[in-house]
SEROFI-768163 format. One record per residue: residue number from 1; residue in three letters; x, y, z of N, C-alpha, C, O in turn. Coordinates in steps of 0.2 Angstrom, whole numbers. Example, Ala and Ser with C-alpha at 12.3 -4.5 7.8 and 13.67 -1.06 7.14 Angstrom:
<1, ALA, <66, -28, 39>, <62, -22, 39>, <66, -16, 39>, <71, -17, 42>>
<2, SER, <64, -11, 35>, <68, -5, 36>, <64, 0, 39>, <67, 6, 40>>
% end
This chain:
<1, UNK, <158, 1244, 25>, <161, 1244, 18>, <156, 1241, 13>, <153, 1236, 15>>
<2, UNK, <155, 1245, 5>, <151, 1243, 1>, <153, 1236, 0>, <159, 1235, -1>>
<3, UNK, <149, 1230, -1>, <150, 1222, -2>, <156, 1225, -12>, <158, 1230, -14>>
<4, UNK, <155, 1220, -12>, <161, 1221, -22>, <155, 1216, -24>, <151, 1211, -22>>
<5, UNK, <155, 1220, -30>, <149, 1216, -35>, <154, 1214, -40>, <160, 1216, -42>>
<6, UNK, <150, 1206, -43>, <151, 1203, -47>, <151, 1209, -53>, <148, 1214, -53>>
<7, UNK, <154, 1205, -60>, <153, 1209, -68>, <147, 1209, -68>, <143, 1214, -69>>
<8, UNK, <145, 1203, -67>, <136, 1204, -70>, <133, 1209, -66>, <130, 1214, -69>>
<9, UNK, <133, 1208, -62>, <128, 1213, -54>, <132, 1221, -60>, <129, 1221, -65>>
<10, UNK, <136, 1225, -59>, <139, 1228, -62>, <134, 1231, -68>, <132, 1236, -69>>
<11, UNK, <134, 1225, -71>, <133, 1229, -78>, <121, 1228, -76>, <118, 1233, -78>>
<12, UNK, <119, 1224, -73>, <112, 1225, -73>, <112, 1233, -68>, <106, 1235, -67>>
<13, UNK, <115, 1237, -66>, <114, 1244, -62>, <114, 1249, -67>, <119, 1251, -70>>
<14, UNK, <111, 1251, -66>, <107, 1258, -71>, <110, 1265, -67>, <108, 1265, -61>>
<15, UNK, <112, 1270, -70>, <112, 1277, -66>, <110, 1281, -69>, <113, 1283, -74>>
<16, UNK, <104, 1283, -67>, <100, 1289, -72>, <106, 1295, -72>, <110, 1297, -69>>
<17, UNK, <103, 1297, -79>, <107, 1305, -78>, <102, 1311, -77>, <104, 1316, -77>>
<18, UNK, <94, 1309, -76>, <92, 1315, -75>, <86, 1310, -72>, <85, 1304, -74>>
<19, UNK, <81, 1317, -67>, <76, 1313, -65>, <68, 1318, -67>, <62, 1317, -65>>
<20, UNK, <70, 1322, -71>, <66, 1326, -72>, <63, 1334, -69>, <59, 1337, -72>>
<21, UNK, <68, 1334, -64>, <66, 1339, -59>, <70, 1344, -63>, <74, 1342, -68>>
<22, UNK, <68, 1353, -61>, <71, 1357, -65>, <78, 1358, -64>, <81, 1353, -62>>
<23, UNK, <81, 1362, -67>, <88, 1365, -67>, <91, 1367, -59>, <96, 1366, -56>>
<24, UNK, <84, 1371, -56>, <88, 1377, -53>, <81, 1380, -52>, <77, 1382, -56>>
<25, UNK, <81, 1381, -44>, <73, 1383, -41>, <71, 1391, -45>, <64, 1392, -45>>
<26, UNK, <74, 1396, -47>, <72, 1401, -49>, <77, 1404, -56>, <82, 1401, -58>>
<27, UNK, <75, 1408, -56>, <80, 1413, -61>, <84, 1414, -61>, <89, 1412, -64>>
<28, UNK, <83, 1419, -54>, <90, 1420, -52>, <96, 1415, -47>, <101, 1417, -45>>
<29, UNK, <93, 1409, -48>, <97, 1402, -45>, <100, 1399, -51>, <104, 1395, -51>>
<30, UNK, <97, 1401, -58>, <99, 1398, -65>, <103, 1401, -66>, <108, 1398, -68>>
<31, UNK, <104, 1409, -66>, <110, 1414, -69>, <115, 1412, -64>, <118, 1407, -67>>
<32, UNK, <117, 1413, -60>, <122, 1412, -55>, <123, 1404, -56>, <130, 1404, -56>>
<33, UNK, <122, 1398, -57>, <123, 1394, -58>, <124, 1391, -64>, <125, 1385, -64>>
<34, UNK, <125, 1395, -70>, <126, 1394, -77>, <132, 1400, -78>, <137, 1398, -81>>
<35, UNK, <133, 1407, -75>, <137, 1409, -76>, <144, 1406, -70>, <150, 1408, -72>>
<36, UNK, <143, 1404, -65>, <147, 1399, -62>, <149, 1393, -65>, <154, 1390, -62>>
<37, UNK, <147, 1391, -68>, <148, 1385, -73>, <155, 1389, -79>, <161, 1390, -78>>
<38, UNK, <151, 1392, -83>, <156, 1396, -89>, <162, 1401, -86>, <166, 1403, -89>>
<39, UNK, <162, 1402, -79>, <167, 1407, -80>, <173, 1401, -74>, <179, 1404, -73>>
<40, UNK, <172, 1397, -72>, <177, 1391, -70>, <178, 1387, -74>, <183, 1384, -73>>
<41, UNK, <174, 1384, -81>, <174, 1381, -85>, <183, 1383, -90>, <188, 1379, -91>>
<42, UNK, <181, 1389, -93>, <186, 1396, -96>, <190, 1394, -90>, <195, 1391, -93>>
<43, UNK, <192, 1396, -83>, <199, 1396, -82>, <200, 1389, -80>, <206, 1390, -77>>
<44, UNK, <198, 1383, -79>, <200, 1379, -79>, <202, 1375, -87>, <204, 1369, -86>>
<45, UNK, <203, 1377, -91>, <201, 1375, -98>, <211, 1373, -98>, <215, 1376, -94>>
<46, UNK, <213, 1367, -103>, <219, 1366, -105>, <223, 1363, -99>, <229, 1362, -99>>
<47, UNK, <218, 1361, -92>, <220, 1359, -86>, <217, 1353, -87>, <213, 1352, -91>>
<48, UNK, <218, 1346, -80>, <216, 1342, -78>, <213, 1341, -76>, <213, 1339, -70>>
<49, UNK, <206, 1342, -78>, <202, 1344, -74>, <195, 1348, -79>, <194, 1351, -84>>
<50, UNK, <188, 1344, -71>, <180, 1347, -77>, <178, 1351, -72>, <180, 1351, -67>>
<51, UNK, <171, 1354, -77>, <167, 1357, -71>, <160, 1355, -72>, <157, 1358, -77>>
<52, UNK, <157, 1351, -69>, <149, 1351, -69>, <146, 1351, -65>, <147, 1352, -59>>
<53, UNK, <138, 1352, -68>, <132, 1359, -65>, <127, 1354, -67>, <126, 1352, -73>>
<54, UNK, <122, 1352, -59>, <118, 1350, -59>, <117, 1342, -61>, <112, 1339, -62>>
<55, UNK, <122, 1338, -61>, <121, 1333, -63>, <125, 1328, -58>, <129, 1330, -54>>
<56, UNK, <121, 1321, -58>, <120, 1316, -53>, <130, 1314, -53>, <134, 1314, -57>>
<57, UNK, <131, 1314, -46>, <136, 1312, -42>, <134, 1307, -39>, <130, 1307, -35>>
<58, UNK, <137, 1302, -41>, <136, 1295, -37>, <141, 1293, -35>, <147, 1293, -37>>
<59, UNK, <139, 1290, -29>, <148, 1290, -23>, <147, 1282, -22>, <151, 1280, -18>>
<60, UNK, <143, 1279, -24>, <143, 1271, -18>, <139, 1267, -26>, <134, 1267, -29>>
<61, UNK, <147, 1264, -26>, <144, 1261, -33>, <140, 1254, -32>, <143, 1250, -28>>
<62, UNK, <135, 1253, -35>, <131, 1245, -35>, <124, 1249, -31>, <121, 1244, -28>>
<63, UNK, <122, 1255, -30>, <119, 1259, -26>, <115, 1266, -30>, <114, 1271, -26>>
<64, UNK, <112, 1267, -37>, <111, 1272, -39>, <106, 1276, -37>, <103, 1280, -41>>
<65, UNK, <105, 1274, -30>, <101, 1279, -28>, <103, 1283, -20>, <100, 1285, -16>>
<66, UNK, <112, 1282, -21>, <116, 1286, -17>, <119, 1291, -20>, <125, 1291, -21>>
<67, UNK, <115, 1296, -21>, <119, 1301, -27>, <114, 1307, -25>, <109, 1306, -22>>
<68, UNK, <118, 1313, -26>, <117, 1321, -25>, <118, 1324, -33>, <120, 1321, -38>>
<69, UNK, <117, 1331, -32>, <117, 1333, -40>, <118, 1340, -39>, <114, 1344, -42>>
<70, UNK, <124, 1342, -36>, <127, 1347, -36>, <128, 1352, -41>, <131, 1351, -46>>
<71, UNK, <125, 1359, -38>, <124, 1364, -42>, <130, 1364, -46>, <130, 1364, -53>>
<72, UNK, <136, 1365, -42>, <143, 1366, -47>, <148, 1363, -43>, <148, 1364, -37>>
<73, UNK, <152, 1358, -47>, <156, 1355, -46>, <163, 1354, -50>, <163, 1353, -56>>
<74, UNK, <170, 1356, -46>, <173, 1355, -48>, <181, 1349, -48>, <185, 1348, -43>>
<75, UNK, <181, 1346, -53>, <186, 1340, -50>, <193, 1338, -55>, <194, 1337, -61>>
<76, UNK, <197, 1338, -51>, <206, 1341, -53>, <207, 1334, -53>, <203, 1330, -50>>
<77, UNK, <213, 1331, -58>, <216, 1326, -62>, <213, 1321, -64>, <214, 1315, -63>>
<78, UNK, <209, 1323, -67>, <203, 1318, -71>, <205, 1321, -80>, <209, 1325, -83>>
<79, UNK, <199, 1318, -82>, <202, 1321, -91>, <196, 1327, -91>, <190, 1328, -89>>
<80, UNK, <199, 1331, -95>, <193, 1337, -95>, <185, 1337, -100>, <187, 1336, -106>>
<81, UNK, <182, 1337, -100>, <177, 1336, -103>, <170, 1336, -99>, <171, 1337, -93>>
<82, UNK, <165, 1334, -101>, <158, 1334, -99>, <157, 1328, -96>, <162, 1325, -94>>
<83, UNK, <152, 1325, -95>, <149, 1318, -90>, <141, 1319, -91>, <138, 1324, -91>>
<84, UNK, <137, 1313, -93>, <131, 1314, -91>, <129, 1311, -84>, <123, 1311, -82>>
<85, UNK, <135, 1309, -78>, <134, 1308, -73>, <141, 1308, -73>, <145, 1309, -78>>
<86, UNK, <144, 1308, -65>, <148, 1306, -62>, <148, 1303, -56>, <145, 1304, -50>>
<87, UNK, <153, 1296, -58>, <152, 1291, -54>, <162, 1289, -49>, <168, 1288, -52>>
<88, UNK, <161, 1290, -42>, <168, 1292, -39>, <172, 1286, -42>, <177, 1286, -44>>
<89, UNK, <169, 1279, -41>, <173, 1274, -42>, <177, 1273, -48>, <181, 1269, -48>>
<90, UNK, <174, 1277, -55>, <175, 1277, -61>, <181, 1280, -62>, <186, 1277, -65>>
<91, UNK, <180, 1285, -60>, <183, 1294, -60>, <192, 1292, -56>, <197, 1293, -59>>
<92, UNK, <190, 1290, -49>, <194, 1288, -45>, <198, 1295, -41>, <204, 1296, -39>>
<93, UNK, <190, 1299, -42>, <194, 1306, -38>, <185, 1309, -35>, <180, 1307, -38>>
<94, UNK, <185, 1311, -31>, <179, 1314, -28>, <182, 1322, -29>, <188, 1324, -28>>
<95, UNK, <175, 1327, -31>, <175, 1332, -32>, <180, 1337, -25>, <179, 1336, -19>>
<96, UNK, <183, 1342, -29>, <188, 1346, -25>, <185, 1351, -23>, <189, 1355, -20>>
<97, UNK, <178, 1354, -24>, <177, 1360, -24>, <170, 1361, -27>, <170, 1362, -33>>
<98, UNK, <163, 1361, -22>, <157, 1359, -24>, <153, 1368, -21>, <153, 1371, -15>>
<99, UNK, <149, 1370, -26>, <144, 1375, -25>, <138, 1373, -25>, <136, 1369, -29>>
<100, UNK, <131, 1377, -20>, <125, 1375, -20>, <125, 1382, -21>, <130, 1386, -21>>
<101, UNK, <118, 1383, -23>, <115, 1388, -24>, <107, 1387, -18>, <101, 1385, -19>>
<102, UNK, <110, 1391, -15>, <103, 1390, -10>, <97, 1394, -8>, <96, 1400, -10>>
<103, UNK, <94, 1392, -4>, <87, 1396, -4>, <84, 1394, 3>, <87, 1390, 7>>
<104, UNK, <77, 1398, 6>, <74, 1398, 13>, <73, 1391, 10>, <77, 1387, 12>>
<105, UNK, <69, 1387, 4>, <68, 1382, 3>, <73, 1375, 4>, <71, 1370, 6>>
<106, UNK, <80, 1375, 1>, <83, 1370, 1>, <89, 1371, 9>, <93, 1367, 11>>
<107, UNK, <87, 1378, 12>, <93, 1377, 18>, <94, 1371, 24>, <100, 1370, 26>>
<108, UNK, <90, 1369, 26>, <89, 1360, 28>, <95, 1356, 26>, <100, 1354, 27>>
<109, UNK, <90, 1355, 20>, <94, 1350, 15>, <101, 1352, 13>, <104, 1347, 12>>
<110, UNK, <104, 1358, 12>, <111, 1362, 11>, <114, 1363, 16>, <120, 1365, 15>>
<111, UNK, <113, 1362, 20>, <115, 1364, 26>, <119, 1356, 31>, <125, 1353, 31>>
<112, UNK, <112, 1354, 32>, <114, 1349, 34>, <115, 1342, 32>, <119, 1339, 36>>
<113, UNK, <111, 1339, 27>, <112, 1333, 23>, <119, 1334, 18>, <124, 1330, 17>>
<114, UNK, <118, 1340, 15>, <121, 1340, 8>, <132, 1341, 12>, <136, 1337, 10>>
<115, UNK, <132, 1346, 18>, <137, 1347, 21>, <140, 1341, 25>, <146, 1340, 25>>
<116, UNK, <135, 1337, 28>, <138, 1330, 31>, <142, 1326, 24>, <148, 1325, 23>>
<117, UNK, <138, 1326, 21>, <139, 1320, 15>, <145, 1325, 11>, <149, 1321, 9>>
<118, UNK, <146, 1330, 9>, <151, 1333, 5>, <159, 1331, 10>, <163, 1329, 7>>
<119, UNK, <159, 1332, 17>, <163, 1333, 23>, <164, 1325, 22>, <170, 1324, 19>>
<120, UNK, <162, 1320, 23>, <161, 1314, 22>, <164, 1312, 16>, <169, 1308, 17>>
<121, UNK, <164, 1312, 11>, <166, 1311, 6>, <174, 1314, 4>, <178, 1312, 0>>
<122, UNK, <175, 1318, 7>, <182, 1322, 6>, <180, 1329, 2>, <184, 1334, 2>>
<123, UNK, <176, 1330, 1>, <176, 1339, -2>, <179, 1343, -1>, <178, 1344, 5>>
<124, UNK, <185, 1347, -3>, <189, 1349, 2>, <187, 1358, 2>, <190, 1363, 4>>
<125, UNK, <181, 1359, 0>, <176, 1365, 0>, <171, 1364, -2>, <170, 1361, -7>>
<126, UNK, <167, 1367, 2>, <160, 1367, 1>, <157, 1375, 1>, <160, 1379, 5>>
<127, UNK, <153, 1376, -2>, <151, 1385, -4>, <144, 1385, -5>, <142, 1381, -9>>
<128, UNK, <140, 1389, -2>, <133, 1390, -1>, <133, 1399, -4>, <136, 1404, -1>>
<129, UNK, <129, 1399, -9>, <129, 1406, -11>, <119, 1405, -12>, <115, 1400, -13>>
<130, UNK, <117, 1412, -10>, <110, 1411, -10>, <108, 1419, -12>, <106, 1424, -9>>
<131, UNK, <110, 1418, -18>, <106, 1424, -21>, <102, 1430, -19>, <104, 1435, -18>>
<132, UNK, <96, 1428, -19>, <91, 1430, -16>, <92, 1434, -9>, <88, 1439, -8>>
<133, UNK, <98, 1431, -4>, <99, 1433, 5>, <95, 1430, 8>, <94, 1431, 14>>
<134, UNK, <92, 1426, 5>, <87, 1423, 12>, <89, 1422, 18>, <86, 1424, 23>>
<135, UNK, <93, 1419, 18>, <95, 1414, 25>, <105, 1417, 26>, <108, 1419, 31>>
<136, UNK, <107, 1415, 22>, <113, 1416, 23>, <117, 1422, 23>, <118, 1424, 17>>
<137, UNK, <120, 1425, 28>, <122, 1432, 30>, <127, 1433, 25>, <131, 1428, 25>>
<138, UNK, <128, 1437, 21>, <131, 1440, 18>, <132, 1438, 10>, <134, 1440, 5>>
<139, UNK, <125, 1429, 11>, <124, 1428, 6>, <129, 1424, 1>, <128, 1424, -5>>
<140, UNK, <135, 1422, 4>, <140, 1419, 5>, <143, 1415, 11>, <144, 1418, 16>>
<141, UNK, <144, 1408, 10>, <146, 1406, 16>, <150, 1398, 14>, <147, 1393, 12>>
<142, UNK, <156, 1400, 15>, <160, 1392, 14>, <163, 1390, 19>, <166, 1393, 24>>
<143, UNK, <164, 1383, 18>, <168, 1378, 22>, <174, 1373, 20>, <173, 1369, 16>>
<144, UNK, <181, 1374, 23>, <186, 1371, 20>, <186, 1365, 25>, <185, 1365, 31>>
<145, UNK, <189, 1359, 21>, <192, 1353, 26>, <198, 1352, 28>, <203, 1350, 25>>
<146, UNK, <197, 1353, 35>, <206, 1352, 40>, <204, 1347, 45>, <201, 1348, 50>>
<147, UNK, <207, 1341, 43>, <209, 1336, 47>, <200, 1334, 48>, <197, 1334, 53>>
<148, UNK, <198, 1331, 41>, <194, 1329, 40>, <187, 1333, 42>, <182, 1330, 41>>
<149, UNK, <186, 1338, 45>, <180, 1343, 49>, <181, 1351, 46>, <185, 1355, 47>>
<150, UNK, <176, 1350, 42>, <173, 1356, 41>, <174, 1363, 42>, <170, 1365, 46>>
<151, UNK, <178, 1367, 42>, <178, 1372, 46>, <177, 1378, 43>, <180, 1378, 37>>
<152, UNK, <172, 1385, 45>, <170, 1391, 42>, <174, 1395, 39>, <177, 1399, 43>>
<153, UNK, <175, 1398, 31>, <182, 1398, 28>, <177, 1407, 31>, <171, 1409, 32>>
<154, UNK, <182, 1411, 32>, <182, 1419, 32>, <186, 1422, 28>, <185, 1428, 29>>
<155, UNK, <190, 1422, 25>, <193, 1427, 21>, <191, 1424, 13>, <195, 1423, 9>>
<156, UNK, <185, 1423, 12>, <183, 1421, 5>, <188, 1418, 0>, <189, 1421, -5>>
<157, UNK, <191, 1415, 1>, <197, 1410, -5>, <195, 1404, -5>, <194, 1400, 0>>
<158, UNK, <195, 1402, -12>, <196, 1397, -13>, <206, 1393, -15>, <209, 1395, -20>>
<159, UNK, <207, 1389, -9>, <212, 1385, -9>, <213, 1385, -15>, <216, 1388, -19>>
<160, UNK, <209, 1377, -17>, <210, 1374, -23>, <210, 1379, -31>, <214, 1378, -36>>
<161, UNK, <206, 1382, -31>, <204, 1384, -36>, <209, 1391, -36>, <210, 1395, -41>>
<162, UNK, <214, 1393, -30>, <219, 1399, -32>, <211, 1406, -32>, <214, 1412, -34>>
<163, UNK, <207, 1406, -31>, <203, 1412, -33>, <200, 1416, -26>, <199, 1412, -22>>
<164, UNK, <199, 1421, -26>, <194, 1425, -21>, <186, 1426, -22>, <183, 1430, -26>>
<165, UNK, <185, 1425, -20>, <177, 1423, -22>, <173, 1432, -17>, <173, 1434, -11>>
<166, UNK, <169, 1434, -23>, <166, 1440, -20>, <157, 1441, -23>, <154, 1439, -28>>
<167, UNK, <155, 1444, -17>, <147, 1444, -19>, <146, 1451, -24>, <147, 1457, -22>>
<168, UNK, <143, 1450, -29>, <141, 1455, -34>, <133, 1454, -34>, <131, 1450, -38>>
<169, UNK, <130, 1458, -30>, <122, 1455, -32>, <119, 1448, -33>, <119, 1445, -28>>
<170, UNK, <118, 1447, -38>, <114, 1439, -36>, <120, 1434, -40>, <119, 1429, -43>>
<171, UNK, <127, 1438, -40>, <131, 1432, -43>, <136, 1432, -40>, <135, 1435, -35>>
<172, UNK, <143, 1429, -40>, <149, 1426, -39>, <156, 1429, -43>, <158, 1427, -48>>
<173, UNK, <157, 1436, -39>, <163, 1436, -43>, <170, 1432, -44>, <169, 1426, -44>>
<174, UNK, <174, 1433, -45>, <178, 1427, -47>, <186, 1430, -47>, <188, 1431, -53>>
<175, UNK, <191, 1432, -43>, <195, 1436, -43>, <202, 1430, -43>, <202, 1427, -38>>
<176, UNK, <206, 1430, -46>, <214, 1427, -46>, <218, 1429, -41>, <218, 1436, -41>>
<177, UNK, <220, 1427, -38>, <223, 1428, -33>, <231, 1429, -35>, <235, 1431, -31>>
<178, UNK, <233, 1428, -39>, <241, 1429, -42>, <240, 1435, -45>, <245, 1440, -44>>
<179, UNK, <236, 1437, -50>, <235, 1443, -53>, <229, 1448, -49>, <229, 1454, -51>>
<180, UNK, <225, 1446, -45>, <220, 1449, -43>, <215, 1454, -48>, <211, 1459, -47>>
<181, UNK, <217, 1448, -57>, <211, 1448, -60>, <205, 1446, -61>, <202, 1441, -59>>
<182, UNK, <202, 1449, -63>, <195, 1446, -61>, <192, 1442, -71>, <190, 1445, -76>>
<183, UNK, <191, 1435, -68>, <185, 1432, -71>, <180, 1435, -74>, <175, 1435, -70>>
<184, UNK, <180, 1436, -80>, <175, 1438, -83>, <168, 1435, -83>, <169, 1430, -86>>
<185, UNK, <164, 1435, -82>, <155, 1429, -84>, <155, 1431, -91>, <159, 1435, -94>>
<186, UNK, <151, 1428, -94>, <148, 1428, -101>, <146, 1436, -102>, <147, 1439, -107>>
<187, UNK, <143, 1438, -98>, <137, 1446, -99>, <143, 1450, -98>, <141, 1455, -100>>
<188, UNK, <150, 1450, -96>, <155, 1454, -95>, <158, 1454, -103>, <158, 1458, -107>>
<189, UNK, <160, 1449, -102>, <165, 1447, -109>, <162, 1451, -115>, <163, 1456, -117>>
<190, UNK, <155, 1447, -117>, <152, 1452, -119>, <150, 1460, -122>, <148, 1462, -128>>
<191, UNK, <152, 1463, -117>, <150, 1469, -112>, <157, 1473, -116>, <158, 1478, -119>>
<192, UNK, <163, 1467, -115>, <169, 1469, -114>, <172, 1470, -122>, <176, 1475, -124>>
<193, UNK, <169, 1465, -127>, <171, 1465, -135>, <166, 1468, -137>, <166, 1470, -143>>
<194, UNK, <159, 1470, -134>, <156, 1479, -136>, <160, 1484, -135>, <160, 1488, -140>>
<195, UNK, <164, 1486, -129>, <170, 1492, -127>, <175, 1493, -133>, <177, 1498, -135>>
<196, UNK, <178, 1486, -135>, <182, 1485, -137>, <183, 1486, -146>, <188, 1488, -149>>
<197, UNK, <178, 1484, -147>, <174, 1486, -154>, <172, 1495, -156>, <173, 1498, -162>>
<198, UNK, <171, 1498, -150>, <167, 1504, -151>, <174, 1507, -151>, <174, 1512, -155>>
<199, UNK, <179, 1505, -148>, <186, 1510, -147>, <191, 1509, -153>, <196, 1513, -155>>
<200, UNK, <189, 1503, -157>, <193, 1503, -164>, <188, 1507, -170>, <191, 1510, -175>>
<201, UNK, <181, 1506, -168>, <179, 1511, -173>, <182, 1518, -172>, <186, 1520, -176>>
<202, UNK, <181, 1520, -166>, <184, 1526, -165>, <191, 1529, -168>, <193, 1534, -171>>
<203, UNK, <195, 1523, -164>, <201, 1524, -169>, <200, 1525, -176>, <205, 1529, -179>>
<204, UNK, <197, 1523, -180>, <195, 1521, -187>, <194, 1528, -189>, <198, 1530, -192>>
<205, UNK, <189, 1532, -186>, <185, 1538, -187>, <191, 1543, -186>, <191, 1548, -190>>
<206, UNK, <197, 1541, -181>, <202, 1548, -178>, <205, 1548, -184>, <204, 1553, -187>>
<207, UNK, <208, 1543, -187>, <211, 1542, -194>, <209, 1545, -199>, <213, 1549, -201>>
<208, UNK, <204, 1545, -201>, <200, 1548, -206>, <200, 1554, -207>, <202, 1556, -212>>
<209, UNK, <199, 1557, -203>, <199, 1562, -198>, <206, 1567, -200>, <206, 1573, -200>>
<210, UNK, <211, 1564, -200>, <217, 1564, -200>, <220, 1563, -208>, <226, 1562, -209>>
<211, UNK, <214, 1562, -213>, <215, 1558, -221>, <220, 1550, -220>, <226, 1550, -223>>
<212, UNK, <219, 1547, -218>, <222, 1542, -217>, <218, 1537, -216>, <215, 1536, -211>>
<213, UNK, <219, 1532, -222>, <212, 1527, -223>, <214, 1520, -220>, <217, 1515, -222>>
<214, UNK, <211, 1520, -215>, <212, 1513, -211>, <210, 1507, -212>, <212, 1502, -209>>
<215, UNK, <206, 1506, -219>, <206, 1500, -222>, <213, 1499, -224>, <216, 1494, -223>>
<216, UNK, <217, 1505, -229>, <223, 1503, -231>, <228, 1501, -228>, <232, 1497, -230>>
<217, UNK, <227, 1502, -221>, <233, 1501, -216>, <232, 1493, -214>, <237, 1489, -213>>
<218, UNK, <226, 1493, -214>, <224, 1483, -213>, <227, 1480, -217>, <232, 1477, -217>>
<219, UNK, <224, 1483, -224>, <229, 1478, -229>, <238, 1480, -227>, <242, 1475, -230>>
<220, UNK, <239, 1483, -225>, <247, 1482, -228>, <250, 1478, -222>, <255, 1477, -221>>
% end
């Protein structure tokens, strides 16, 4: 058990929020980890609850150099908003649902350190997505917690998060499972108020078309 520090001890401990190291080993480890961020961000929004990417997790207070820095992170009954760090004893909740984004380089450290210590802490999911396919079959691969041990999730669902999780190329689709809609990413939505835009012109043109002047009709 961590000793309990004094206020003073407390307040001389420092938690960095960054160490300088990149984002995100490649590209396509920054896309899938940035559109993973925004498209759980968006449907957890007006709930109890944040989601952060890339940023220091410190679990052993009086210790800030017991911390990980989980590609995506999500954590339920907390206040919603950002963090320059996250610290469990602050918060008084450990992450519910944590993603790596991995590679032939980080699968060691993902694998085995990152998974002991997430298992260990209560994660009650852990997800390894690896872009690229290096290492992991299907390029997808998660772990739920029952009775405290890890075990190999097979039907892609995320418990907590209500969602079905599917591989789209080097991203993460994102599927509800009450509606079996699908989450949009930022390049969708996008994609989607371009469709959406083209088919009101259109309309606009049918009218015309028809003498019928579709400014006037906005206005009335």
């Amino acid at each position: 058990m961590t000793p309990a520090l004094s206020s003073n001890q407390r307040a001389e401990v420092f938690y960095p929020s960054s160490d300088g190291e990149p984002v995100a080993e490649s590209y396509a480890h920054l896309c899938v980890l940035l559109a993973t961020l925004e498209v759980l961000r968006q449907y957890l929004a007006g709930q109890q609850a944040t989601v952060l990417a890339n940023q220091f997790l410190y679990y052993s207070q009086g210790f800030p150099k017991l911390r990980v820095a989980p590609d995506v992170m999500v954590i339920f009954n907390i206040a919603p908003g950002g963090r320059d760090n996250y610290k469990v004893w602050e918060e008084g909740e450990v992450p519910s649902v944590i993603f790596e984004m991995t590679s032939a380089g980080t699968k060691n450290h993902d694998q085995e350190f990152k998974k002991i210590l997430y298992e260990q802490l209560g994660v009650k999911e852990y997800w390894l997505f690896d872009p690229k396919g290096e290492w992991v079959q299907g390029q997808l691969q998660g772990y739920r917690l029952r009775q405290d041990v890890y075990e190999l999730i097979t039907d892609n669902r995320s418990e907590p998060l209500g969602l079905r999780l599917q591989v789209e190329g080097e991203l993460i689709g994102f599927y509800r499972e009450d509606t079996g809609e699908k989450l949009l990413n930022p390049t969708e939505q996008a994609q989607a108020l371009r469709e959406a835009q083209q088919q009101v012109e259109q309309l606009k043109q049918r009218l015309r078309e028809l003498g019928i002047d579709p400014e006037q009709i906005e206005q009335e």
